[in-house]
Each structure stands twice: as C-alpha cells, then as structure tokens.
N, C-alpha and C positions, 0 to 999 in steps of 0.2 A: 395446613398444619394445625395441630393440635394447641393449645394453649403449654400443657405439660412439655412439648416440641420446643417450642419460643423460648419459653425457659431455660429448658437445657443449653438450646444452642446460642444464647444471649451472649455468653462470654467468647462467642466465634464472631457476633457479626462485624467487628473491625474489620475482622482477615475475612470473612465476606466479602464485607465492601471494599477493599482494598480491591478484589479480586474484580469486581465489578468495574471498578473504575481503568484497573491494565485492561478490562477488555475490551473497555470503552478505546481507550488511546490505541490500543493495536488496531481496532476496526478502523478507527480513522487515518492510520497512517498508512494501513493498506489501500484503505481508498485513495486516499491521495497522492499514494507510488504508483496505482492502478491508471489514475486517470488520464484518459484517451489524450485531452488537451493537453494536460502537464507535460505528458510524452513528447507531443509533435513541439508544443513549444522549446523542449528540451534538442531537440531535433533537428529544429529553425537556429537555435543556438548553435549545436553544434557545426551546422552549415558557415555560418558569420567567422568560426574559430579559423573554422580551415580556410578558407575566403582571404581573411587576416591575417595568416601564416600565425597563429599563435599555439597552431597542432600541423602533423602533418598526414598526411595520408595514409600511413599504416596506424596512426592512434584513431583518425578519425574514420576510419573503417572497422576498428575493433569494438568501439563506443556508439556507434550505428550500429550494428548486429546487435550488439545488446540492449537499444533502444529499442530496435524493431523486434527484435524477441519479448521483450516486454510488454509491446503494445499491442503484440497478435497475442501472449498472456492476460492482456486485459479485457482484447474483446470477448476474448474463450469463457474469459470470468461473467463479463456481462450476457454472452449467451445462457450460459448453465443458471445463472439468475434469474433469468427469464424465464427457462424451464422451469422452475419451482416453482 
C-alpha cells in the first residue's frame, strides 16, 4: 500500500484490528472443538457418565453420534489441510 492508502485508511485500523483479532479467536476455537484428543477425551467421559448411571443410554447414544460425527469432521479437516 501506498503511503496516500495508510492515510486514508488510518481511521479504519481499530475496526481492522478488531477484525483481526475475532479471527484470531475463531481459528482457535475451531481448533480446539476440532481437536482429535479433546474429542476421544470428551468420549472417554462420556463412557464414565453412562458407566455411573448419571445419563442413560438413549442421551448417551445421541451425544456419541455427535461426538463421532465431529471427529470423522476433524479428520476430514486435517486431511483437506494436508492437501493444501
């Protein structure tokens, strides 16, 4: 960019960097709903619940499908990553 550019746009870079920083926190939060481990740990937990009687078998079958849809969503993610 230009000097005449900087200028102009001087009274935007708040809301730049504002803009900069949600995208910082969205990447990371995706990653870290993303991540393989979080998953299975989240997983390993849910096992203990049911185990415990503190869920029962139709919650902890509907909360495992969406576990494991999430973390066959993660690897899908880490493959396509890969590709790039």
């Amino acid at each position: 960019m230009g000097l005449i550019s900087e200028i102009l746009l001087l009274p935007a870079a708040p809301v730049r960097g504002a803009g900069w920083v949600l995208r910082q926190v969205v990447a990371e939060a995706e990653r870290q709903y993303y991540d393989p481990a979080a998953i299975q740990l989240e997983l390993r937990g849910l096992v203990e619940d049911l185990e415990s009687g503190a869920i029962d078998e139709e919650e902890f079958d509907q909360r495992e499908d969406a576990l494991l849809e999430r973390l066959e969503d993660a690897r899908r993610r880490q493959t396509q990553q890969g590709a790039h």
